[in-house]
C-alpha positions in Angstrom: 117.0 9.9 85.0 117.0 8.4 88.4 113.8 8.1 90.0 114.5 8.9 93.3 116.1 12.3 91.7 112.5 12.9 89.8 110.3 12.0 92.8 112.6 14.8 95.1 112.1 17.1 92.3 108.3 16.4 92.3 107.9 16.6 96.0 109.8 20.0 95.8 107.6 21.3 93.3 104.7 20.7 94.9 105.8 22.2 98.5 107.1 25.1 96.8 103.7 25.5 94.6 101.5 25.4 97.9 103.6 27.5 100.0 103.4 30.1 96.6 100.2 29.8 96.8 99.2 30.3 100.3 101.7 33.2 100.7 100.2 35.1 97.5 96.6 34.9 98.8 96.7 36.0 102.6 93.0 36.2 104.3 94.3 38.7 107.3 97.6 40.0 108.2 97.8 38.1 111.5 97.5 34.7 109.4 100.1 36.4 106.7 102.3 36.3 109.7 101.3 32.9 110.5 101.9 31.4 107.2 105.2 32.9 106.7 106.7 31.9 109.8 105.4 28.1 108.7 106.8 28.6 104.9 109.8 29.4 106.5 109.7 26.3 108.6 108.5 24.4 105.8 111.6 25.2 103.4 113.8 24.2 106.3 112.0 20.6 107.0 112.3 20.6 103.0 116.1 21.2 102.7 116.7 18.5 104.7 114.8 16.1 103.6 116.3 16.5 100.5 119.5 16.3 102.0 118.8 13.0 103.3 117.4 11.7 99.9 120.9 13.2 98.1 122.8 11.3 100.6 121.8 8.2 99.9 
């Protein structure tokens, strides 16, 4: 297994895990909002960082 490979799947995990996590236990509806609109930003930033790391 290639290390760079298990470290992006690692890092991915983890994002994916605390985004889960913050999404599945809003405190009010105005930071539900809040946190979806940075999940969604979050997975973006993610997918191309992981482009880059596939890249090279």
């Amino acid at each position: 297994m290639n290390k760079a490979c298990f470290t992006a799947g690692m890092l991915t995990g983890i994002v994916i895990g605390a985004v889960t996590g913050m999404l599945a236990d809003p405190i009010k509806d105005k930071q539900s909002k809040a946190m979806k609109r940075g999940a969604s930003k979050a997975f973006r930033t993610l997918g191309s960082i992981i482009d880059t790391i596939i890249e090279k």
